[in-house]
C-alpha positions as CSV (number, residue, x, y, z in Angstrom):
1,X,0.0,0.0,0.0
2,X,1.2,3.3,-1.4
3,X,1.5,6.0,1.6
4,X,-0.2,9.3,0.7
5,X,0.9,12.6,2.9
6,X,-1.4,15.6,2.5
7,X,-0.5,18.2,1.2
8,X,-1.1,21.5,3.3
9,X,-2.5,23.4,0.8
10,X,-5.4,20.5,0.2
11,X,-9.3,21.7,0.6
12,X,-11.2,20.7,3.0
13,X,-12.7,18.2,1.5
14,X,-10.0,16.3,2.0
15,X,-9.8,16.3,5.8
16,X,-12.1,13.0,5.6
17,X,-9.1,11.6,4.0
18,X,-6.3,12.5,6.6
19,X,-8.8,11.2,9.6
20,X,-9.2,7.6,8.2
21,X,-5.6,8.2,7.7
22,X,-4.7,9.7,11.3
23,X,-6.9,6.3,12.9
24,X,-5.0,3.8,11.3
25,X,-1.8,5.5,12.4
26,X,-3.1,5.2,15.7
27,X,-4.0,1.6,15.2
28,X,-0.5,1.0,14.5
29,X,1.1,2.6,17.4
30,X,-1.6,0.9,19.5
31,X,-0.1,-2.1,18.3
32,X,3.2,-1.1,18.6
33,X,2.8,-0.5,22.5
34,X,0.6,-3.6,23.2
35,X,3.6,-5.7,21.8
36,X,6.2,-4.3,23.9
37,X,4.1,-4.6,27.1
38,X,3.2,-8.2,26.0
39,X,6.7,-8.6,24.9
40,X,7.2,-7.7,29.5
41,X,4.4,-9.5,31.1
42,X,4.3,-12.8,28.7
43,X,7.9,-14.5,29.6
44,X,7.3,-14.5,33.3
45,X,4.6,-17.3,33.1
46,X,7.0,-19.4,31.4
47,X,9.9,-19.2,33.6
48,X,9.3,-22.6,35.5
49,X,9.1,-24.4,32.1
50,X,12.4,-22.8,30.8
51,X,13.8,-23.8,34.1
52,X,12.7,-27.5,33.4
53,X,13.3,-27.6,29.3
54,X,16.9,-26.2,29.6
55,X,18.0,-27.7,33.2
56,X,19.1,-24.9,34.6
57,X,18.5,-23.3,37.8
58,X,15.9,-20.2,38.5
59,X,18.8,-17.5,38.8
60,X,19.5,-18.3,35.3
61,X,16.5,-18.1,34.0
62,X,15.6,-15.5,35.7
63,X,17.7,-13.8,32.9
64,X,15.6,-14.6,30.1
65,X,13.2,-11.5,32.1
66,X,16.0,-9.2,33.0
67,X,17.6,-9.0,29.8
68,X,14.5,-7.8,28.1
69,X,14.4,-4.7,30.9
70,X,17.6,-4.0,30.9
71,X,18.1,-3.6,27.5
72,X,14.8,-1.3,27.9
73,X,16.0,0.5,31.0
74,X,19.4,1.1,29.3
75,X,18.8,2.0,25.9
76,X,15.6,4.0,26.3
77,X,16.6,7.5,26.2
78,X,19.4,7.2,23.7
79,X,17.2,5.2,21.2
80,X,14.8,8.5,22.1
81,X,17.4,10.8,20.8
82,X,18.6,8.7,17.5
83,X,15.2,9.0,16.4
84,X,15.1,13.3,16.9
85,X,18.8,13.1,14.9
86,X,17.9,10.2,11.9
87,X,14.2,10.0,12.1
88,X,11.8,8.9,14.1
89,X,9.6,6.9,11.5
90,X,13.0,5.0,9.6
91,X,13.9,4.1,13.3
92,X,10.5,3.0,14.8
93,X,10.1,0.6,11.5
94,X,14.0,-0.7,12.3
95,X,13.1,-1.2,16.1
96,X,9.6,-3.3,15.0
97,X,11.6,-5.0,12.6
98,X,14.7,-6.1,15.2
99,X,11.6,-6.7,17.9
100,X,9.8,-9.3,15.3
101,X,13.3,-10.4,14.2
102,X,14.4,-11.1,17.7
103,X,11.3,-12.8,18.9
104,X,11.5,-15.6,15.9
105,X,14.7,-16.3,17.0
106,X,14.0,-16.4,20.7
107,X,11.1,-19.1,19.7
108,X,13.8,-21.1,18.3
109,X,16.8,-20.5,20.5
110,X,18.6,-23.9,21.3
111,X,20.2,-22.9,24.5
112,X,19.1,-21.0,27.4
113,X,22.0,-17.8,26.8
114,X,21.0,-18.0,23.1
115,X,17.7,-17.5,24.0
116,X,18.5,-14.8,26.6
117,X,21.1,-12.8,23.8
118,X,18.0,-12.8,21.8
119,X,15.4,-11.6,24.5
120,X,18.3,-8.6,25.2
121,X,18.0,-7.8,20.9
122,X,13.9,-8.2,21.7
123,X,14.2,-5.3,24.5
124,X,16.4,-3.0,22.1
125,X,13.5,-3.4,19.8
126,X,11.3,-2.6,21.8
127,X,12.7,0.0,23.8
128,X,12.9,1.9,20.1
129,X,9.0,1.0,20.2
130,X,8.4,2.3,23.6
131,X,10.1,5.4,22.8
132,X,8.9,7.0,19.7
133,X,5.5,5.4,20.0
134,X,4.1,8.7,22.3
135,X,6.6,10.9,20.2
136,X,4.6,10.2,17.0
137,X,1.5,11.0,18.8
138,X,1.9,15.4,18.4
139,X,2.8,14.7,14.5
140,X,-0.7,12.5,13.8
141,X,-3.4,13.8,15.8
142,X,-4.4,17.4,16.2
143,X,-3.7,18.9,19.5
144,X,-7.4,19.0,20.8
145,X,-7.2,15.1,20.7
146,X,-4.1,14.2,22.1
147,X,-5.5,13.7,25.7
148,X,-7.7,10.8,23.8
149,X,-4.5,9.1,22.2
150,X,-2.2,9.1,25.3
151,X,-5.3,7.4,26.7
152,X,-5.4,4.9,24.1
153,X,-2.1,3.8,24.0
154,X,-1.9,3.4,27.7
155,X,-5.2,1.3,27.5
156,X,-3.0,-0.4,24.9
157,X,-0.1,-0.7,27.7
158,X,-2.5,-2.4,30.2
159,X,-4.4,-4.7,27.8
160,X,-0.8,-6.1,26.8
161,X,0.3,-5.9,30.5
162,X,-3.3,-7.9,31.6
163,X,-3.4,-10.7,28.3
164,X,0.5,-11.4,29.2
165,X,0.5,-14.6,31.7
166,X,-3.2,-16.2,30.6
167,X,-2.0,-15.6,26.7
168,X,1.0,-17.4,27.7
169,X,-0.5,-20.0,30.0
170,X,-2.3,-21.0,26.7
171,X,0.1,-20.8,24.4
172,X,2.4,-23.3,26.5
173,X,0.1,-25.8,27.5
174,X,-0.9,-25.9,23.5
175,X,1.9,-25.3,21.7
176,X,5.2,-25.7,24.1
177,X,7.5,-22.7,25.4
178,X,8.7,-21.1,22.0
179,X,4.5,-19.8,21.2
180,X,5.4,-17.4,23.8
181,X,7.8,-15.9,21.7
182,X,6.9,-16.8,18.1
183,X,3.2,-15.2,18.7
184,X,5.0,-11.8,18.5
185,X,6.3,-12.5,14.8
186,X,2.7,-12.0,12.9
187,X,1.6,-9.4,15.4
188,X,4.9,-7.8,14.6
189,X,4.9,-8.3,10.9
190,X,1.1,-6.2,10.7
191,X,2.9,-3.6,13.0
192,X,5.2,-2.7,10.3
193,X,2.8,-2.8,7.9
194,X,0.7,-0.4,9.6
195,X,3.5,1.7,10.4
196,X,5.0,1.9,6.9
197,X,1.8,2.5,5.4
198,X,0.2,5.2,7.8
199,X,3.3,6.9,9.9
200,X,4.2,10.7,8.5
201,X,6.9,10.9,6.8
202,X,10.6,11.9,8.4
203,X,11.9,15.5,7.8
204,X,15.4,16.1,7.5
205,X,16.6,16.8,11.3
206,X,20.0,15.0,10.5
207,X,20.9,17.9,7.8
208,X,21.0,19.9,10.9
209,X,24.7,21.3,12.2
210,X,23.9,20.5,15.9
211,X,22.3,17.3,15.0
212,X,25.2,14.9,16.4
213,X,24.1,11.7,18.6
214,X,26.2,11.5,22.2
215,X,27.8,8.1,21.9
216,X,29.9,8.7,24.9
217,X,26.9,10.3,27.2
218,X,24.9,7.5,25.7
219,X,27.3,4.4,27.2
220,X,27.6,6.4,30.5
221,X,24.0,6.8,30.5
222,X,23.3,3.3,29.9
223,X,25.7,1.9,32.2
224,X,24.4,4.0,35.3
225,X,20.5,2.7,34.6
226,X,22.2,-1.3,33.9
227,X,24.3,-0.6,37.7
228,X,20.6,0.7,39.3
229,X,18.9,-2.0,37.5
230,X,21.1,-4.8,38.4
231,X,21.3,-3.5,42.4
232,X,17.7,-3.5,42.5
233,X,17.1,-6.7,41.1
234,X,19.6,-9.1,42.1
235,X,18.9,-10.9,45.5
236,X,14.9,-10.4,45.2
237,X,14.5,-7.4,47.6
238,X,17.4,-8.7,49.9
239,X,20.4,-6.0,49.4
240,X,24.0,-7.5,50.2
241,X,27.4,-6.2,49.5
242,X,27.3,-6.5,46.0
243,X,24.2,-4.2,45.5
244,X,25.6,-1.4,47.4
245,X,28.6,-1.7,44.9
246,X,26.3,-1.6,42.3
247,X,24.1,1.2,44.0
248,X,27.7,3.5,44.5
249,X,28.5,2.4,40.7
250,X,25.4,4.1,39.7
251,X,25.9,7.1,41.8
252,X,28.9,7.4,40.2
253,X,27.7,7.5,37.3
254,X,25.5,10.1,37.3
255,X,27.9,12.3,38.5
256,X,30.2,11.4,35.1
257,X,26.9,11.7,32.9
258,X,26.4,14.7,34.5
259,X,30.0,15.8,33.6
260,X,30.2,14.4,30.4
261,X,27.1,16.3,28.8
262,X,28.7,19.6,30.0
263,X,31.3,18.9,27.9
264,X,29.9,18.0,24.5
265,X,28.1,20.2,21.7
266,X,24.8,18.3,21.3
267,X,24.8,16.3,24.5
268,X,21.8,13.4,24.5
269,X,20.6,15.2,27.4
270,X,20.6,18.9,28.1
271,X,21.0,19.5,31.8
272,X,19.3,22.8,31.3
273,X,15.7,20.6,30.7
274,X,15.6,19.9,34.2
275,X,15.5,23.8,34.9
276,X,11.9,23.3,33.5
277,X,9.9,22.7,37.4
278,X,6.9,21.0,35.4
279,X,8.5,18.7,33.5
280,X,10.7,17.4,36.7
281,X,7.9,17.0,38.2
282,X,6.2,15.6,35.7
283,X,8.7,13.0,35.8
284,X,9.3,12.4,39.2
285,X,5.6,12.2,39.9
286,X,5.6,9.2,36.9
287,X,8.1,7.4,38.8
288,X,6.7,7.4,42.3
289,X,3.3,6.6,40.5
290,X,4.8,3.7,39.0
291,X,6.3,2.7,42.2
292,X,3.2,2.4,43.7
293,X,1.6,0.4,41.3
294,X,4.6,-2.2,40.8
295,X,4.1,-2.4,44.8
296,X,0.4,-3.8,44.0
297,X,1.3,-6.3,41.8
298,X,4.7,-7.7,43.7
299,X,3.0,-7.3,47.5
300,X,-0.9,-8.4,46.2
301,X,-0.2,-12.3,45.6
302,X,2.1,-12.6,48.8
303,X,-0.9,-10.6,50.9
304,X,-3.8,-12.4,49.0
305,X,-2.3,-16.1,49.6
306,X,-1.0,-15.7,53.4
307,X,-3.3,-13.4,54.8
308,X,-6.5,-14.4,52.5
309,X,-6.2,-18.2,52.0
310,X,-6.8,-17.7,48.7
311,X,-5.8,-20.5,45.7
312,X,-3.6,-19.7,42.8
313,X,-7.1,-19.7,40.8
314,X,-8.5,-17.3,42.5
315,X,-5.7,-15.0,42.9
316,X,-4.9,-15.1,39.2
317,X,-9.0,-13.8,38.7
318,X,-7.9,-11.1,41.9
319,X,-5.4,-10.2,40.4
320,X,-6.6,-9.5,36.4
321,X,-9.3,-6.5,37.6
322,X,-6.7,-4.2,38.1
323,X,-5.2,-4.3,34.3
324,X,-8.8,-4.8,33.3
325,X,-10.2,-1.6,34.8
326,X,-7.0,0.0,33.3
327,X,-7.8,-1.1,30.1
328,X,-11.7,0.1,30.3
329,X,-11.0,3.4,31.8
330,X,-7.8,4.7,29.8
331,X,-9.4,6.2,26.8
332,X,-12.2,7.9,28.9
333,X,-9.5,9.0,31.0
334,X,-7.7,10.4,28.0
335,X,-11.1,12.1,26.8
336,X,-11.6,14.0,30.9
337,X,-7.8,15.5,29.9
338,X,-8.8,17.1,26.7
339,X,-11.9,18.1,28.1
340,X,-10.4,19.4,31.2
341,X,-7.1,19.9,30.6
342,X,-4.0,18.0,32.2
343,X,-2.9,19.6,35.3
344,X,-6.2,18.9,36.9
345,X,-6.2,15.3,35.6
346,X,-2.6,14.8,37.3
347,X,-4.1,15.4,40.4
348,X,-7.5,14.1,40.1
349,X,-6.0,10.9,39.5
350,X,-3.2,11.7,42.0
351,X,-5.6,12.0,44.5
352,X,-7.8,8.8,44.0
353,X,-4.5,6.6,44.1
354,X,-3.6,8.0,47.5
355,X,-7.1,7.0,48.8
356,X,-6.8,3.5,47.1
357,X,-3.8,3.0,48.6
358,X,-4.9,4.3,52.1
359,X,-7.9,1.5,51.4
360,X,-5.4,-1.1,50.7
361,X,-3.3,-0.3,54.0
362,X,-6.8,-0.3,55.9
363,X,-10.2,-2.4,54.1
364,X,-8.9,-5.5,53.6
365,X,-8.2,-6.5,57.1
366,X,-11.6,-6.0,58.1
367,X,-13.8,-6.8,54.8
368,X,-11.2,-9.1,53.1
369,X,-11.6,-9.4,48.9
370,X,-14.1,-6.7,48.7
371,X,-11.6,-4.8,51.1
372,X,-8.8,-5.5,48.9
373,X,-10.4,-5.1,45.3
374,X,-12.3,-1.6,46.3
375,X,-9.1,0.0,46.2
376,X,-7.4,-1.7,43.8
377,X,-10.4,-0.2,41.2
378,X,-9.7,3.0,43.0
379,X,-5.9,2.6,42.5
380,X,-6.0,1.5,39.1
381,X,-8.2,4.0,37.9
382,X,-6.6,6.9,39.1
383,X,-3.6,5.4,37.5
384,X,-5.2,5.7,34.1
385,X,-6.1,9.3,34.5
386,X,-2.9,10.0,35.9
387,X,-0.9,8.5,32.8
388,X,-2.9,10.2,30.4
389,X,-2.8,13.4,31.7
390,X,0.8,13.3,32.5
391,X,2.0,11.8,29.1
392,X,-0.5,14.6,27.3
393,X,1.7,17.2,29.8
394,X,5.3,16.3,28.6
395,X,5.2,15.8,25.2
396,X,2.5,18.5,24.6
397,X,4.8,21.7,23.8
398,X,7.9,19.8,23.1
399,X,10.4,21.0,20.3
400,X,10.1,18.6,17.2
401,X,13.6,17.8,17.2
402,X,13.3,16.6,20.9
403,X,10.3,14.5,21.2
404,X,12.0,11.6,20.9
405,X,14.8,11.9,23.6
406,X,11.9,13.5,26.0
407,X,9.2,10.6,25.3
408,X,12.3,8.0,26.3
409,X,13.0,10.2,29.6
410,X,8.9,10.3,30.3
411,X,9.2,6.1,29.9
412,X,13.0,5.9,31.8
413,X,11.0,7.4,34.5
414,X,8.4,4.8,34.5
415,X,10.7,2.0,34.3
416,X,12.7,3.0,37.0
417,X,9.9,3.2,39.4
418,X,8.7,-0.3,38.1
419,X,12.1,-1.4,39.0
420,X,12.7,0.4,42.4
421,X,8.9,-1.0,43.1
422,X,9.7,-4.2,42.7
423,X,12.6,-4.6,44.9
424,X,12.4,-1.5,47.9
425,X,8.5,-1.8,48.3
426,X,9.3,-6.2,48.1
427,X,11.6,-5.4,51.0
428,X,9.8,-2.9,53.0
429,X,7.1,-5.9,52.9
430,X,9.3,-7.9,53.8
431,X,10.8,-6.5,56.8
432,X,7.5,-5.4,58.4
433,X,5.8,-8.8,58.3
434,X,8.6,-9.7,60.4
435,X,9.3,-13.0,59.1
436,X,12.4,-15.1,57.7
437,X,10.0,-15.8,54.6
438,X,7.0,-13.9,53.7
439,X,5.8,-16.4,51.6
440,X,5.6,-19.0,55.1
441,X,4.2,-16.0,56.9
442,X,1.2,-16.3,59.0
443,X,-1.9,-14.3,58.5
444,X,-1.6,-11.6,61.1
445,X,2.3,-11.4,60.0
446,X,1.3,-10.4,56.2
447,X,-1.6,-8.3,57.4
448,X,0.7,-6.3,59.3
449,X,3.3,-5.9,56.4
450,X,-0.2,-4.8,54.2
451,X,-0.6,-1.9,56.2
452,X,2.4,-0.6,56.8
453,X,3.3,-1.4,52.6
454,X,0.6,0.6,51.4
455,X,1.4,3.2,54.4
456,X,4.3,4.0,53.0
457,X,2.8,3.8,49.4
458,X,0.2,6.6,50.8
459,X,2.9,8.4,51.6
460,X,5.1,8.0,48.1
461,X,1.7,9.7,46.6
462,X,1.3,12.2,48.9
463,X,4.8,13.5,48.5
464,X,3.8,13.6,44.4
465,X,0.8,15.6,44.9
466,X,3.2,18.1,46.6
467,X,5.5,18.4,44.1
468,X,3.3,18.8,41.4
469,X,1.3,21.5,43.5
470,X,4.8,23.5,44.0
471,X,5.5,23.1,40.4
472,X,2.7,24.0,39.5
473,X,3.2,27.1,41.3
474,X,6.9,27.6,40.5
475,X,5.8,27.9,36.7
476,X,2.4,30.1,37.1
477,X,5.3,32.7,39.3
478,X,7.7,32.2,36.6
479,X,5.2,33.2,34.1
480,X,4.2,36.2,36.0
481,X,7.7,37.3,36.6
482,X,7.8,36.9,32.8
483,X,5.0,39.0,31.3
484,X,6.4,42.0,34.2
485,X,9.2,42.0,32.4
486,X,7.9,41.9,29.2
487,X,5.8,44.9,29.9
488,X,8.1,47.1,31.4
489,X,10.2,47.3,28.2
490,X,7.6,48.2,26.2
């Protein structure tokens, strides 16, 4: 199929045209996002199956999931900023196609490291997915609509996040451990059709003088986010000497990122962005909110089996309303952020994940699965409103040249709180039930750990309605300051 761009000078009737043309762009990068969340949530399911078909023990497979987030973690932002210097459109089709690539050969990988070398090729592919996806979203649909689109492609996020571990169940107990990974390669192969056919075309950024890409921030950058990564993951929430390595290797590291992009002409990261108080906050807020919600999926099953008596049946059916009320409620949440705009949003849905989380450290004690799924809805919900409005924030008034780079900082953030959830809120768990082994813990022990969990989850939200409140104000004095100035040199 032959792509056609409007021209600008085209009549109106024409604009019939460019929507059919703007949806199934949007249908693409909807499918581009549901495959790299898919691409996240689908391997877990088959990690006690790996562990059996390749003989090897669980801190080796465990690799065959790392891999793919570290490669995400690491490569996000630079990927980000290749696509501002060569084009975002040649570079999203080359990430699909590595992403479909990699996933065939990770289906037929004959060893365990092959098939973790092709899982780390899978996350570089999909890291280029993840971040030009939301930086396409300002060049295809007008700017009265993007609250909707944001909305849609984090609906996207959750329905691949939500069909992950039943898809795969099904797809290993009918067609063996390689369907988890082969299922991506026709899903992928329409996602480059789509994208080919439907994406805007790249403009020449690269003939720019100052367009050069920052290999040298780019491997200090990525090796900081692999020495966080790696000190938050390995020992399952239990830090020993080796993480604090890691942890002072990464602090170390942004002190030399920090150093190096002083130093270069086109650095991947100007320092000066952070100098902007809404967009730190933007992006601090998106990591503590995706603390918080990596905290409900790591502590739920541990507090739903121990404290609940709950079977693995039923906790996989607990367990599915969150993504599922995610995935029903993120394109009306998109539509409440055009409506209303996005700074109310943020803290509309800011403020219903606080109150979910102050139900999750109080309801379920006393009224048990209703207790516990009340909030979650709450939680969740918020969440959506809280992603679309935040996403629409960022990327709404970003330069052309860096929506790419700023799209991969908005998801770095995200991944970073998944990461830090997973591990700091496990362990805070963890040390308030009290016991050698939460998952031998008796009820009271992981009831106790529940409250004081989502406590300190409360508190994470709290502390990001705060910030974006002062930012808010910083930038509405700034802006004052700015039209006084203005108008005494007239």
């Amino acid at each position: 199929m032959k792509r056609r761009i409007a021209a600008p000078t085209e009549p109106a009737a024409e604009c019939s045209e460019l929507t059919r043309s703007v949806r199934w762009s949007l249908a693409g990068l909807s499918l581009t996002m549901l495959l790299s969340a898919l691409g996240t949530s689908i391997a877990n399911v088959g990690l006690p199956t790996l562990a059996r078909v390749f003989e090897a023990p669980f801190q080796d497979v465990q690799w065959v999931v790392l891999a793919y987030l570290l490669a995400i973690t690491a490569l996000i932002v630079g990927v980000g900023r290749l696509g501002d210097i060569v084009g975002r459109r040649r570079l999203l089709l080359g990430g699909i196609a590595v992403f479909t690539l990699a996933s065939g050969l990770s289906g037929l990988a004959p060893t365990l490291w092959l098939l973790v070398a092709a899982r780390a090729a899978q996350g570089l592919g999909a890291a280029v997915m993840m971040a030009l996806t939301m930086a396409f979203v300002a060049e295809t649909v007008p700017k009265a609509r993007t609250g909707s689109a944001m909305g849609l492609l984090g609906t996207m996020s959750a329905i691949g996040t939500a069909l992950g571990p039943p898809l795969g169940g099904a797809l290993i107990a009918g067609f063996g451990w390689s369907a988890l990974f082969l299922v991506n390669v026709p899903l992928g192969i329409l996602t480059y059709v789509l994208a080919h056919c439907h994406l805007p075309a790249d403009r020449n950024a690269a003939t720019r003088a100052d367009a050069r890409f920052d290999v040298f921030g780019t491997l200090v950058l990525a090796s900081t986010l692999v020495a966080y990564a790696l000190a938050m993951t390995i020992g399952r929430g239990h830090f020993g000497p080796l993480n604090v390595v890691l942890l002072l290797a990464a602090a170390l590291g942004v002190g030399a990122f920090a150093m190096v992009e002083t130093k270069v002409a086109s650095p991947l990261i100007r320092l000066t962005t952070f100098r902007d108080p809404a967009l730190s906050a933007n992006l601090i807020t998106n990591g503590l909110v995706s603390t918080v919600m990596m905290t409900t999926l790591v502590v739920g099953p541990f507090y739903l089996t121990r404290a609940l008596g709950l079977d693995a049946a039923v906790i996989g059916l607990v367990m599915s309303v969150g993504p599922v009320v995610a995935a029903i409620s993120g394109v009306p949440a998109g539509r409440f952020v055009d409506r209303f705009g996005a700074r109310p949003v943020i803290l509309a849905g800011l403020t219903a994940i606080a109150t979910g989380a102050v139900g999750l450290s109080t309801l379920p004690a006393t009224l048990g699965i209703p207790g516990y799924l009340a909030p979650i809805v709450i939680v969740t919900a918020g969440y959506a409103l809280f992603q679309a409005a935040n996403n629409t924030a960022v990327m709404a008034d970003v330069p052309p040249d860096r929506r790419g780079v700023i799209s991969g900082m908005l998801n770095l953030s995200r991944n970073l709180g998944l990461v830090t959830g997973a591990s700091v809120m496990g362990a805070v768990f963890s040390l308030a039930s009290a016991a050698s082994d939460i998952s031998t813990a008796p009820p009271e022990a992981a009831a106790t750990a529940m409250r004081v969990t989502f406590a300190v989850a409360a508190g994470l939200i709290l502390l990001a309605i705060v910030i974006a409140v002062a930012a808010r104000a910083l930038t509405v004095r700034s802006a004052s300051i700015d039209d006084g100035l203005r108008n005494r040199t007239r």
